[in-house]
C-alpha positions as CSV (number, residue, x, y, z in Angstrom):
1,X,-32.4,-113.8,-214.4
2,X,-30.5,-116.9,-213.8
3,X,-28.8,-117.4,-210.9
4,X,-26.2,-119.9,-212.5
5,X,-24.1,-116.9,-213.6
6,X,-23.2,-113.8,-211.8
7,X,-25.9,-111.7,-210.6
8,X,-26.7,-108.4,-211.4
9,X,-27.8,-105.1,-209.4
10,X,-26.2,-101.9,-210.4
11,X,-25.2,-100.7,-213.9
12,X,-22.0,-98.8,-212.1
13,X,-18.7,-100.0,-213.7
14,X,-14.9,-99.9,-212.2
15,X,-13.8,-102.8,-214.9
16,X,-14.6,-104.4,-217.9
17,X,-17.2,-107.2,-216.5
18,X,-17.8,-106.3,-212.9
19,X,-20.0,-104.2,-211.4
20,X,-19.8,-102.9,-207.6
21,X,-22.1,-103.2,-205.0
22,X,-21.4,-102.0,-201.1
23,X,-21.2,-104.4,-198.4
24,X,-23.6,-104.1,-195.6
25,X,-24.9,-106.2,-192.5
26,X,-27.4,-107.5,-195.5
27,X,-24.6,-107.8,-197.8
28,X,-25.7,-105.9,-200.8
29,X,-23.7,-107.2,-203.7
30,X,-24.1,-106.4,-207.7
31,X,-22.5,-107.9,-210.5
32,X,-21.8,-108.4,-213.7
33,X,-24.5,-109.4,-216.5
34,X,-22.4,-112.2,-218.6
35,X,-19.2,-113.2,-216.8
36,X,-19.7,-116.8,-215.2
37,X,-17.7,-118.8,-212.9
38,X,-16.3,-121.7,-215.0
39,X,-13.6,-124.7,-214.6
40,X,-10.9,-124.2,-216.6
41,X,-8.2,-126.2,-217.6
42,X,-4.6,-124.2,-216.1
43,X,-1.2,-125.2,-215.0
44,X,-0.4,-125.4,-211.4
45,X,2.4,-123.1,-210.6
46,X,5.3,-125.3,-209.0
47,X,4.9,-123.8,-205.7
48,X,1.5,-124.8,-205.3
49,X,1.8,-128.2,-206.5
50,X,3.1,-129.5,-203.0
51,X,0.2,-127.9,-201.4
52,X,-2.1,-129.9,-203.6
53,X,-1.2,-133.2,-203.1
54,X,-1.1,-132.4,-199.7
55,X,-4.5,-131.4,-199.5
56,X,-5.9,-134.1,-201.4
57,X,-3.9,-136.5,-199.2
58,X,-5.6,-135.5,-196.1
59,X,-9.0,-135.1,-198.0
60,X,-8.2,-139.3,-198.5
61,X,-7.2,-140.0,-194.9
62,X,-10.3,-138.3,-193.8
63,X,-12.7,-140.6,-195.7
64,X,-10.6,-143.7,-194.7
65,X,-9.8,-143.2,-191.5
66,X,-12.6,-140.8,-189.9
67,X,-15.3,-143.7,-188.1
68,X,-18.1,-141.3,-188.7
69,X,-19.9,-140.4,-192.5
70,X,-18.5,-138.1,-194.4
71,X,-19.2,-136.8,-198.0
72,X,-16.0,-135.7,-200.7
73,X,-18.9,-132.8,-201.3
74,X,-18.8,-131.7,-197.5
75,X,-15.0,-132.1,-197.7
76,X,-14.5,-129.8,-200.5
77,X,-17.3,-127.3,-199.2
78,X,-15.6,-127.1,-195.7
79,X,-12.3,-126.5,-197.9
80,X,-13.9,-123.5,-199.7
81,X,-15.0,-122.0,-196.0
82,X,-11.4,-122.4,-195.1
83,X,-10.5,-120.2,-197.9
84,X,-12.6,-117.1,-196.7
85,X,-11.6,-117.8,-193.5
86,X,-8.6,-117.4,-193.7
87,X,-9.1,-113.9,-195.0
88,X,-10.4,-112.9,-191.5
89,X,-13.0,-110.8,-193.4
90,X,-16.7,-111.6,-191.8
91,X,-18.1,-110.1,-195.4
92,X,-16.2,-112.1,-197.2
93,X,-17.6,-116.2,-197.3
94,X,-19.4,-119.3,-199.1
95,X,-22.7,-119.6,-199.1
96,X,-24.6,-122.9,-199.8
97,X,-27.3,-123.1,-202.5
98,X,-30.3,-121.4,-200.0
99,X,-28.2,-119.1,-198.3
100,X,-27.0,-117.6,-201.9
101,X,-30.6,-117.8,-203.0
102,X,-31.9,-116.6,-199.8
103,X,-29.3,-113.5,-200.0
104,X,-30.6,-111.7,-203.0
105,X,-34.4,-112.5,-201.4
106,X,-33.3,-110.1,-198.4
107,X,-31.7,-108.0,-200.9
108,X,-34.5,-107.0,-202.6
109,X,-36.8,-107.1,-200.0
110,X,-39.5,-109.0,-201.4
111,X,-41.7,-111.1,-199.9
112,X,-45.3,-113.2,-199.8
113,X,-47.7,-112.1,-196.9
114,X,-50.0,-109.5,-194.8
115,X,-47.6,-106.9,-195.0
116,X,-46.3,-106.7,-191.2
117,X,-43.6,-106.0,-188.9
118,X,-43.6,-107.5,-185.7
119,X,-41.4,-108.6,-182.8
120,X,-41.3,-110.1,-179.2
121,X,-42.4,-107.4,-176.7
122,X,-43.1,-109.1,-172.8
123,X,-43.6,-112.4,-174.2
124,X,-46.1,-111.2,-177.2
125,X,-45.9,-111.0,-180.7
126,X,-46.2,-107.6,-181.3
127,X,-47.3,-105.5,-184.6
128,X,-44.2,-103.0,-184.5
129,X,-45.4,-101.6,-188.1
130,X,-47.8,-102.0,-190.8
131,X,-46.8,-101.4,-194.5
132,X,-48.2,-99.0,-196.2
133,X,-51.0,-100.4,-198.9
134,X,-50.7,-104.0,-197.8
135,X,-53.4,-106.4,-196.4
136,X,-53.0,-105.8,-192.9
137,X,-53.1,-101.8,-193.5
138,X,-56.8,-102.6,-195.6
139,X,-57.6,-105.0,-192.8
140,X,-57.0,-102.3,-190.2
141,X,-54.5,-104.1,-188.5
142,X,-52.4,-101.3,-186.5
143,X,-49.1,-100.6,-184.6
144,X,-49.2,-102.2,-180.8
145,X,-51.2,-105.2,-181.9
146,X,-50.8,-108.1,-180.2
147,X,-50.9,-111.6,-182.7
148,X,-52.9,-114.3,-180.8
149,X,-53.5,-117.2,-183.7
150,X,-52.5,-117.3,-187.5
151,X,-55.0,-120.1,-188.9
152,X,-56.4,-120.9,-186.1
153,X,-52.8,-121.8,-184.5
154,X,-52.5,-120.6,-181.3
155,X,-49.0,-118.7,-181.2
156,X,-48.2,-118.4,-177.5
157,X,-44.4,-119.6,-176.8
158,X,-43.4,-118.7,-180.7
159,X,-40.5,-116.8,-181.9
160,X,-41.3,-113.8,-184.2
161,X,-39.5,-116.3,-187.5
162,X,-42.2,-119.2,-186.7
163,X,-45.1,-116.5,-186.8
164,X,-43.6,-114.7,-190.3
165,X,-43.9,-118.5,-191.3
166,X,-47.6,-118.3,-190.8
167,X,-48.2,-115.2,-192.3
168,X,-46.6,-115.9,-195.4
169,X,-47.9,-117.5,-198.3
170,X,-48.4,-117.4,-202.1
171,X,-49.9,-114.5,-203.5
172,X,-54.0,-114.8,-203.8
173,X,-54.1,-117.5,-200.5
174,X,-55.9,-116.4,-197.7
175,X,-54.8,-115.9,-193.7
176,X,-57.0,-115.9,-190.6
177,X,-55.1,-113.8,-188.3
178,X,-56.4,-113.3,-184.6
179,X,-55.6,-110.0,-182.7
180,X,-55.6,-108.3,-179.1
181,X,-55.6,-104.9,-179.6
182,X,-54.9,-103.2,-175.7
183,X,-55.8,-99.8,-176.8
184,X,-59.6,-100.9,-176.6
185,X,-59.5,-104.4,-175.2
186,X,-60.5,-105.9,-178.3
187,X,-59.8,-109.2,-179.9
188,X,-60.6,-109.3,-183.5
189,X,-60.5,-111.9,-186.3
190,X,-59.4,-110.6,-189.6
191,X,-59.5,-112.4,-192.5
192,X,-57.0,-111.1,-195.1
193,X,-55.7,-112.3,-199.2
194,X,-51.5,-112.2,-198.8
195,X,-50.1,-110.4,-201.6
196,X,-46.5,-109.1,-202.6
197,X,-45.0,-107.1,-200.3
198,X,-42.0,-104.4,-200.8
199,X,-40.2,-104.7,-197.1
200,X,-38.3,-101.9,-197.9
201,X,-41.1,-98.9,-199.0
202,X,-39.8,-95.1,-198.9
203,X,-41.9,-93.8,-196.2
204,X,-42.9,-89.8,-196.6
205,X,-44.8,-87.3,-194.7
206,X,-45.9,-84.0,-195.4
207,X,-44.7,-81.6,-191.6
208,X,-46.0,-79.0,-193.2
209,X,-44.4,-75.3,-194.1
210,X,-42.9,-76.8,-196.7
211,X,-40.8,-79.9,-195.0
212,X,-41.1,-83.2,-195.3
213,X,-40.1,-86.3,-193.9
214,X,-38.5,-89.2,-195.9
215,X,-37.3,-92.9,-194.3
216,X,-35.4,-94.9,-196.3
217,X,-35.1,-99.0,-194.4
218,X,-32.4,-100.3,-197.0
219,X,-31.7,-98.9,-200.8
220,X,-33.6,-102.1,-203.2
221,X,-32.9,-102.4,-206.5
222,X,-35.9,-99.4,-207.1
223,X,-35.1,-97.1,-204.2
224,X,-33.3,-94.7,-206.6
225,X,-36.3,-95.0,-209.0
226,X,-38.7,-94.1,-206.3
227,X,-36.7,-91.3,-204.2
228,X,-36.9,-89.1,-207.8
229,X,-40.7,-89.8,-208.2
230,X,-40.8,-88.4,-204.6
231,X,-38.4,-85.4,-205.0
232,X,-40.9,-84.3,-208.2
233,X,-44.1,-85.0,-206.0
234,X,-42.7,-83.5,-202.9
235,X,-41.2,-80.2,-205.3
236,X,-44.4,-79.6,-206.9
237,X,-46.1,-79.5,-203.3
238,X,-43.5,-76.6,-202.2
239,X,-40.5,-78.9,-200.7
240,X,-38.6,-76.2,-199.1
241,X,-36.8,-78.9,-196.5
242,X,-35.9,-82.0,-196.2
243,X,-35.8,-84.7,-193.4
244,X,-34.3,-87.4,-194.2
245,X,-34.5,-90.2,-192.0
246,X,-31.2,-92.9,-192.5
247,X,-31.5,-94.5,-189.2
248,X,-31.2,-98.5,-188.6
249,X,-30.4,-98.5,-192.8
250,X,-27.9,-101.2,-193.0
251,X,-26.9,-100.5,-196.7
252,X,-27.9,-101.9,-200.2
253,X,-27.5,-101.6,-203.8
254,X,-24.9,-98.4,-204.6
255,X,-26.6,-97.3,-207.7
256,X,-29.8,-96.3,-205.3
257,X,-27.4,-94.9,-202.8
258,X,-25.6,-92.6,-205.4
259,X,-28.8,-91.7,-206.9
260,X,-30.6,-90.6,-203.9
261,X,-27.4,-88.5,-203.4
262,X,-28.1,-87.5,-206.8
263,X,-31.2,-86.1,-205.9
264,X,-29.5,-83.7,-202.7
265,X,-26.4,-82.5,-204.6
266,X,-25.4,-80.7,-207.4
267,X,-23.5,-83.0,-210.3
268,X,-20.2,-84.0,-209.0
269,X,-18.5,-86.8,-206.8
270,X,-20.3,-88.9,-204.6
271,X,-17.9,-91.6,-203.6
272,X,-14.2,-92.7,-204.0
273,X,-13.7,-96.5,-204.4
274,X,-10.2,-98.0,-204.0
275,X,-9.1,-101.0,-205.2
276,X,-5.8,-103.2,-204.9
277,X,-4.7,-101.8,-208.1
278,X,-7.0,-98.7,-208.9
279,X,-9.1,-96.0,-207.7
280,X,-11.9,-94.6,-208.8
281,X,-14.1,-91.4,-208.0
282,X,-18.2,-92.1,-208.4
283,X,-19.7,-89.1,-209.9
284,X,-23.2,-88.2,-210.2
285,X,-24.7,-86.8,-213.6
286,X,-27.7,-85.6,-212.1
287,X,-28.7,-81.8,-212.2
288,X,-29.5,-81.9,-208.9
289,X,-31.4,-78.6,-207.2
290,X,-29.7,-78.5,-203.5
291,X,-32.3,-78.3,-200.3
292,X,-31.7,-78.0,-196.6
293,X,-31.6,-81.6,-195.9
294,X,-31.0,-83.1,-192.1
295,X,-30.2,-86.5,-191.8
296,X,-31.1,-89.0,-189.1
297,X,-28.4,-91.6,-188.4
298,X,-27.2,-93.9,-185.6
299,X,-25.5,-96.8,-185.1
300,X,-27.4,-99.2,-187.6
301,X,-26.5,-96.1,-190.6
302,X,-24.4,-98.5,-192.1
303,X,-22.6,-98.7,-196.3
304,X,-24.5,-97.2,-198.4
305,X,-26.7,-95.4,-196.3
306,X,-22.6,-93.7,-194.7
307,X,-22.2,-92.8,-198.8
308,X,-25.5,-91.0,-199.3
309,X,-24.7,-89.2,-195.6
310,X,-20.9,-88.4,-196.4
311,X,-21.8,-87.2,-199.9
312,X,-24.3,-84.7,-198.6
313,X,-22.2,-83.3,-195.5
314,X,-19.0,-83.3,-197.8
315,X,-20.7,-81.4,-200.5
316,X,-21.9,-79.1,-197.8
317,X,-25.7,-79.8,-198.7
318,X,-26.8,-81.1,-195.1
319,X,-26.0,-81.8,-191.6
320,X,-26.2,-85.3,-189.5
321,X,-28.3,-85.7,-186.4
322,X,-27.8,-88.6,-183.7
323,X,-24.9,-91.0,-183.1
324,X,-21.9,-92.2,-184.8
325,X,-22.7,-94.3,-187.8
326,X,-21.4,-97.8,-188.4
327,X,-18.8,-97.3,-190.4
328,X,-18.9,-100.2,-192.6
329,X,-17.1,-99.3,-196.1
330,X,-16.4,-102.3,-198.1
331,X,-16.7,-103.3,-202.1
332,X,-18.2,-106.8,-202.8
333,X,-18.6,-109.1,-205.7
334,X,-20.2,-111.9,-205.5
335,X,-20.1,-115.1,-208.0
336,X,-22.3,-117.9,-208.4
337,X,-20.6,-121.8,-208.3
338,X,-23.6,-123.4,-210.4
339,X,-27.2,-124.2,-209.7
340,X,-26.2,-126.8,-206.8
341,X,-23.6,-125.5,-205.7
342,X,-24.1,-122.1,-204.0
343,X,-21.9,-118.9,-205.1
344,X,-19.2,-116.8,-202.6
345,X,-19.1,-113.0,-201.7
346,X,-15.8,-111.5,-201.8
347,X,-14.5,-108.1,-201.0
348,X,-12.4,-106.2,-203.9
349,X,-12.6,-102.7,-202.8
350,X,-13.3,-100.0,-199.9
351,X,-14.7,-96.8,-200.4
352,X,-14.2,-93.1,-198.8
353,X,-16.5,-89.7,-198.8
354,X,-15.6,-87.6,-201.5
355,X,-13.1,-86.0,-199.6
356,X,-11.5,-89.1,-198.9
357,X,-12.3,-89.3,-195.6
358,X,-12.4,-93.0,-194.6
359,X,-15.4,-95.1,-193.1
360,X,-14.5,-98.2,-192.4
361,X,-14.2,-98.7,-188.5
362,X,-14.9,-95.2,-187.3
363,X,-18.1,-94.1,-189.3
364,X,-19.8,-90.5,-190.0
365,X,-19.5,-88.2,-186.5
366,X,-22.9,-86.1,-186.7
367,X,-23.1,-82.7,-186.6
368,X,-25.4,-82.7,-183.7
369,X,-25.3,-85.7,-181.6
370,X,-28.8,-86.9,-180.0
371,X,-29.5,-89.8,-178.3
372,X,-33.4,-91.8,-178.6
373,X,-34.8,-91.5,-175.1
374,X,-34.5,-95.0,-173.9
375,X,-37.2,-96.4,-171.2
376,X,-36.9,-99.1,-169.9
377,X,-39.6,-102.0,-170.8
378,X,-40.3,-104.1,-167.8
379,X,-40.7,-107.8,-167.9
380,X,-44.1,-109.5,-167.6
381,X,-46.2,-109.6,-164.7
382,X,-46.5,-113.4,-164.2
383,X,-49.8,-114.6,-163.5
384,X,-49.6,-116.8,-159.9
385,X,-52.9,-115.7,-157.8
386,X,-55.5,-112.8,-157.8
387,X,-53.6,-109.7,-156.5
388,X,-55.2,-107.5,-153.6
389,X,-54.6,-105.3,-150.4
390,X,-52.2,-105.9,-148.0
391,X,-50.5,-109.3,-150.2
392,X,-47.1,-109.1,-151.2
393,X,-44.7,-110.9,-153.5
394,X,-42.6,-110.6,-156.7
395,X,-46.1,-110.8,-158.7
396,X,-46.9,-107.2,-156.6
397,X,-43.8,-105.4,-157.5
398,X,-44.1,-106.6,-161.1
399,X,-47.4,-105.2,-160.8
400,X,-46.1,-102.0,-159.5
401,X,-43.3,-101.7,-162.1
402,X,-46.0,-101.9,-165.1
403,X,-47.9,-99.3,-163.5
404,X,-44.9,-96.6,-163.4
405,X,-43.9,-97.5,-166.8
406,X,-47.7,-96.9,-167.6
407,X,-47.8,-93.8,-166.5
408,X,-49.5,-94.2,-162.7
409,X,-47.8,-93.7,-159.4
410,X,-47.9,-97.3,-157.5
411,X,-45.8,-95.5,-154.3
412,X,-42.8,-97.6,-153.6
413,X,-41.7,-100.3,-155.9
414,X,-41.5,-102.6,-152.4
415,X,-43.5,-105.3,-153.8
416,X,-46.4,-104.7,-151.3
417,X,-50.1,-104.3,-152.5
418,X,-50.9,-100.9,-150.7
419,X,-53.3,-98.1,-151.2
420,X,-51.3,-96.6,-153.9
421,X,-51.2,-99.3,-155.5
422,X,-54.4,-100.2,-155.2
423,X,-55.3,-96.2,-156.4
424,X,-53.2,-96.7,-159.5
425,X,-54.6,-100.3,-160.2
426,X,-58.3,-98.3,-160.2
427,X,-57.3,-95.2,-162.2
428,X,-55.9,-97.7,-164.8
429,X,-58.5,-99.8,-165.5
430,X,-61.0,-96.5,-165.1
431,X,-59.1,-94.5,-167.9
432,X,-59.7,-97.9,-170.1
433,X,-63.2,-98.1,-169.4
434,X,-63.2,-101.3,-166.5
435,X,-64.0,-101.9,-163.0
436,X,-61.9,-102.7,-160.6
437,X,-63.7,-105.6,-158.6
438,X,-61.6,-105.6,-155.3
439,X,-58.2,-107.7,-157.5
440,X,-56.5,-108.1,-160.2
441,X,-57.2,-111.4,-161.8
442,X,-55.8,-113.0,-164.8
443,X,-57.9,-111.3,-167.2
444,X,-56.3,-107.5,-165.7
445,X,-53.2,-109.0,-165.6
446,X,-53.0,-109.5,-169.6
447,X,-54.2,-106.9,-170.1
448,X,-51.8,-104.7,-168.5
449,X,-49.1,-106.9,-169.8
450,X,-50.7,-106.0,-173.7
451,X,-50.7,-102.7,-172.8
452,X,-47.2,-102.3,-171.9
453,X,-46.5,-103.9,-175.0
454,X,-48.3,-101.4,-177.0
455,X,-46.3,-98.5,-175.2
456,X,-43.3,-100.2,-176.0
457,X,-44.2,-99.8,-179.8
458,X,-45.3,-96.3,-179.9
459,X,-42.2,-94.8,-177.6
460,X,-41.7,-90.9,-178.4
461,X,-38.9,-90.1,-181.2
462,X,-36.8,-87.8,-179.9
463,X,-34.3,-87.6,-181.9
464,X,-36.8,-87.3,-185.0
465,X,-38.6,-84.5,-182.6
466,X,-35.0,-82.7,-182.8
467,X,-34.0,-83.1,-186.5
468,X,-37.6,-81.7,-187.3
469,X,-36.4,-78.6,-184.7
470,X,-33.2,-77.7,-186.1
471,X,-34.3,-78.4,-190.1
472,X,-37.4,-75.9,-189.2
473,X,-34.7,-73.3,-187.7
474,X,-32.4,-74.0,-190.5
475,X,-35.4,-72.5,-192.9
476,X,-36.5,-69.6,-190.4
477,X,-32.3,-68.2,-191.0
478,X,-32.4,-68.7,-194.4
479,X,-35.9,-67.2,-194.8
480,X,-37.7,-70.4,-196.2
């Protein structure tokens, strides 16, 4: 589809030619199929006239007066900004050429690599998650991995972006990817083909006695598609309960969100929209078959992940679990300016539960609050000298701090090598099959560092551990 006209997402209509979408952190916007943005020949209304010769009067004195280079194109691009600014709406704004292009990339979640998530734990580029059927998953890559050279590139000192640089690449192209893995002191090269990857895969797992586990990251163009695929699979292997897991879901396309709610309600309202000069009430048509559903949401639960939430606790088909939501309840459209010339996103509406109970600002109170378990990661140990009794520094108590965290009892955190410390330096390394030779050198000093980093990633879910309890008592009273 051409980007020169307005894009379109959702097949959900409030007007003639536009289409909704639900603003998010990612900025989900749909639109309409035919309508473009054209110039147009119209009068200038008297009161506006003044205010365009004024414009294009400073617009002159800036290119003859200002001493530095300055293009009419930047002029009238800085003008457009000034127009969404002045709206003091962050969701509302111009976008150049690549960011317009590069918003509907995020928005469909698409992408060209190995199929990993990863991120900067203790100075190392950590595998956080591996997507399901994707290279890396086939290559055995796993959660806690520590990335050590992409193509022979050595990646120490580079941000997560300049590594998902590396690993990306056309479809069919091969990788070399070097790994650490601290589990088993390993460093493997793996040699994978990139391929398309779907960021933003439903994730399911079967808990057994008839519950199961759903995550939804963001709602894509298909998410709607696949959550009924899943409902039919998961029914026909006895779904008696439902998990569903909404956390850190910043939003997306509002046809998936209403037809994931579809899915949990009977037919009925989903969402109100209200516009300057209408309002409208989003029904669903689907004959849905209500289950005991829990739902997972925190502070990241933003737009359309707060409608498939509110529409489930307002129809009285589920309960929220964990902390306050975003609350993040605004209508976009967005419109492209031409192939050069980038597009804007603007909002035209705001939208409340089918109650009416408003979002935007506040977000959804759960049911049952829970807060994730937090521990605190601590920073690298730094490498200076060869550790051992009796020496003390910063280094030691470093030392003695990735011990706790580990699990083993250093005795004080004073920042002096003792016999505890010493006895919880040898029970480490014995427990991961090494000898303690009398110090700990540079090569136990990585990897200690690599193994707190692979803690970090694998951290217990509470909250996830509690939904699961109260959605298995919710079946026990109802005789499930």
């Amino acid at each position: 589809m051409s980007r020169k006209g307005i894009r379109v997402f959702s097949t959900i209509m409030i007007a003639a030619l536009v289409t909704l979408s639900i603003c998010a952190p990612v900025y989900a916007e749909t639109l309409s199929p035919q309508k473009e943005f054209q110039t147009v020949s119209v009068q200038i209304p008297p009161a506006d006239q003044e205010w365009v010769k004024v414009f294009q009067d400073v617009k002159d004195a800036i290119l003859n007066l200002y001493p530095k280079d300055v293009t009419v194109e930047t002029l009238y691009q800085g003008a457009i900004e000034g127009l969404f600014d002045s709206l003091e709406d962050p969701y509302s704004e111009y976008l150049d050429k690549q960011e317009f292009e590069r918003l509907f990339e995020e928005l469909e979640g698409e992408f060209s690599g190995i199929g990993v998530s990863i991120q900067s734990i203790n100075d190392n580029i950590t595998v956080v998650s591996v997507f399901k059927g994707s290279p890396a998953e086939r290559a055995g890559i796993k959660s806690g991995d520590i990335i050590i050279a992409v193509d022979g590139v050595d990646i120490l000192g580079k941000s997560p972006q300049d590594v998902s640089s590396l690993l990306r690449g056309d479809p069919g192209t091969q990788v070399a990817v070097t790994i650490f893995r601290p589990s088993t002191a390993e460093t493997l090269d793996l040699n994978m083909t990139r391929a398309k990857i779907s960021a933003y895969q439903i994730e399911v797992e079967d808990l057994g006695d008839g519950m199961f586990y759903v995550r939804i990251p963001q709602f894509a163009s298909t998410t709607g598609e696949d959550f009924s695929l899943l409902m039919k699979i998961m029914k026909q292997k006895g779904l008696k309960g439902l998990l569903l897991d909404l956390r850190d879901n910043p939003g997306g396309f509002l046809d998936a969100a209403v037809d994931v709610a579809g899915e949990l309600v009977p037919r009925g309202p989903i969402v109100q929209l209200r516009r300057k000069d209408m309002r409208q009430v989003i029904y669903s048509d689907k004959d849905g078959e209500p289950i005991p559903t829990v739902i997972l949401v925190n502070g990241g639960t933003a737009s359309a992940s707060e409608i498939v939430a509110g529409a489930i606790r307002d129809r009285g088909k589920g309960i929220l679990v964990g902390e306050r939501t975003f609350g993040k309840a605004c209508v976009q459209t967005t419109v492209s300016l031409g192939d050069d010339l980038g597009g804007f996103k603007i909002t035209i509406a705001d939208y409340y539960t089918p109650k009416g109970t408003g979002i935007s600002g506040v977000g959804l109170r759960p049911n049952m609050v829970s807060k994730q378990e937090s521990l605190t990661i601590p920073d690298p140990i730094l490498y200076q000298r060869n550790m051992k009794q009796l020496m003390v520094g910063l280094d030691v108590l470093a030392l003695q701090t990735s011990l706790q965290f580990l699990g083993y009892d250093p005795g004080d955190l004073d920042g002096i090598y003792g016999p505890k410390t010493e006895a919880a330096v040898i029970s480490f390394l014995k427990d991961h099959g090494k000898k303690y030779d009398g110090a700990v050198t540079s090569e136990e000093t990585s990897f200690i560092n690599r193994s707190v980093a692979e803690k970090a990633v694998n951290i217990p879910d509470t909250v996830l551990a509690e939904g699961e309890g109260i959605l298995r008592h919710w079946l026990e009273l109802i005789g499930n």
